[in-house]
C-alpha positions as CSV (number, residue, x, y, z in Angstrom):
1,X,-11.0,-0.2,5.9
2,X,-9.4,-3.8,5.7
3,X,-6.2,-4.5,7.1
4,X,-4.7,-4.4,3.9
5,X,-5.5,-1.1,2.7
6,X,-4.6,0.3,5.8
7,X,-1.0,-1.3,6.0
8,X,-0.5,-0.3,2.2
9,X,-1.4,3.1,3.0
10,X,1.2,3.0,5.9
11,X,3.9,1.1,3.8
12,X,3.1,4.3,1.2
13,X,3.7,6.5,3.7
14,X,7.2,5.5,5.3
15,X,8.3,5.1,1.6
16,X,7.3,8.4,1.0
17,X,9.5,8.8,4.1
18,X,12.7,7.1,3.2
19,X,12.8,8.3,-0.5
20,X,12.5,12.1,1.3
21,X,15.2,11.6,3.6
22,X,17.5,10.1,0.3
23,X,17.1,13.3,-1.1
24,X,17.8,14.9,2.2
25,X,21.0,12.7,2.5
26,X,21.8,13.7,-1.3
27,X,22.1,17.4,-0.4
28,X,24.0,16.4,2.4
29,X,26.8,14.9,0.1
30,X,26.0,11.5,2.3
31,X,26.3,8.5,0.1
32,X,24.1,6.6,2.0
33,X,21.4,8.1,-0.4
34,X,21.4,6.1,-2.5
35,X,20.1,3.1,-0.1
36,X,17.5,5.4,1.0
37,X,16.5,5.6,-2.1
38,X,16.2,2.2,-3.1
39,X,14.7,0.9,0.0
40,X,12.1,3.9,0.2
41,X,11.2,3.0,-3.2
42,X,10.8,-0.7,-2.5
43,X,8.5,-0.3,0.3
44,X,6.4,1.9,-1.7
45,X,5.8,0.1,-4.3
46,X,4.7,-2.9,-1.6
47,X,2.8,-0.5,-0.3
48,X,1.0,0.8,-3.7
49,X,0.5,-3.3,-4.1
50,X,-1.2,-3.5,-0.7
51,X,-3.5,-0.8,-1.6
52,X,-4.4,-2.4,-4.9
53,X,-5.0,-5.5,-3.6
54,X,-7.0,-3.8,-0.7
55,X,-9.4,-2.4,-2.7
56,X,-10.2,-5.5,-5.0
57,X,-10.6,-7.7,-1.7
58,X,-12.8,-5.1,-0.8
59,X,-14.8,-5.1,-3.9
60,X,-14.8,-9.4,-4.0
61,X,-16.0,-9.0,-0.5
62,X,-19.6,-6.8,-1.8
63,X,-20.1,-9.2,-3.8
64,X,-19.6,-12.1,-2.4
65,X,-22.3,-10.5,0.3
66,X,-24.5,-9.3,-2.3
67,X,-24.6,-12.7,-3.8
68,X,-25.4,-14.6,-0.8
69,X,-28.1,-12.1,0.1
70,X,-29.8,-12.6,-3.9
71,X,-29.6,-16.6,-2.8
72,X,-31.7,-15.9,0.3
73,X,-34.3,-13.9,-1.3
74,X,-34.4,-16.8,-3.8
75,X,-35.1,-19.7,-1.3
């Protein structure tokens, strides 16, 4: 696991978090809510893009690896 995926997934996570406690804070009449809300939802979505981004580094990185390995077989 690279160290983006794994920050994504924990960016995900804690804006899984904040959006929760927003709608915690909502049935609490508190109208702080609504900043919970738009921060939880900003860090996951940079969290969803870590992941992405994650997972095609990790699939660039395979073949990068499995190019230079075909090159050595050639020489």
């Amino acid at each position: 696991m690279n160290k983006y995926l794994l920050r994504g997934l924990v960016y995900t996570m804690i804006g899984l978090a904040l959006c929760a406690f927003g709608y915690y804070l909502m049935e609490q009449e508190n109208l702080l809510y609504k900043w919970a809300m738009i921060v939880g939802v900003i860090v996951f979505g940079i969290g969803f893009l870590m992941v992405i981004y994650g997972f095609i580094r990790k699939i660039e990185r395979r073949s990068i690896v499995h190019e230079r390995k075909e090159r050595q077989m050639k020489k």
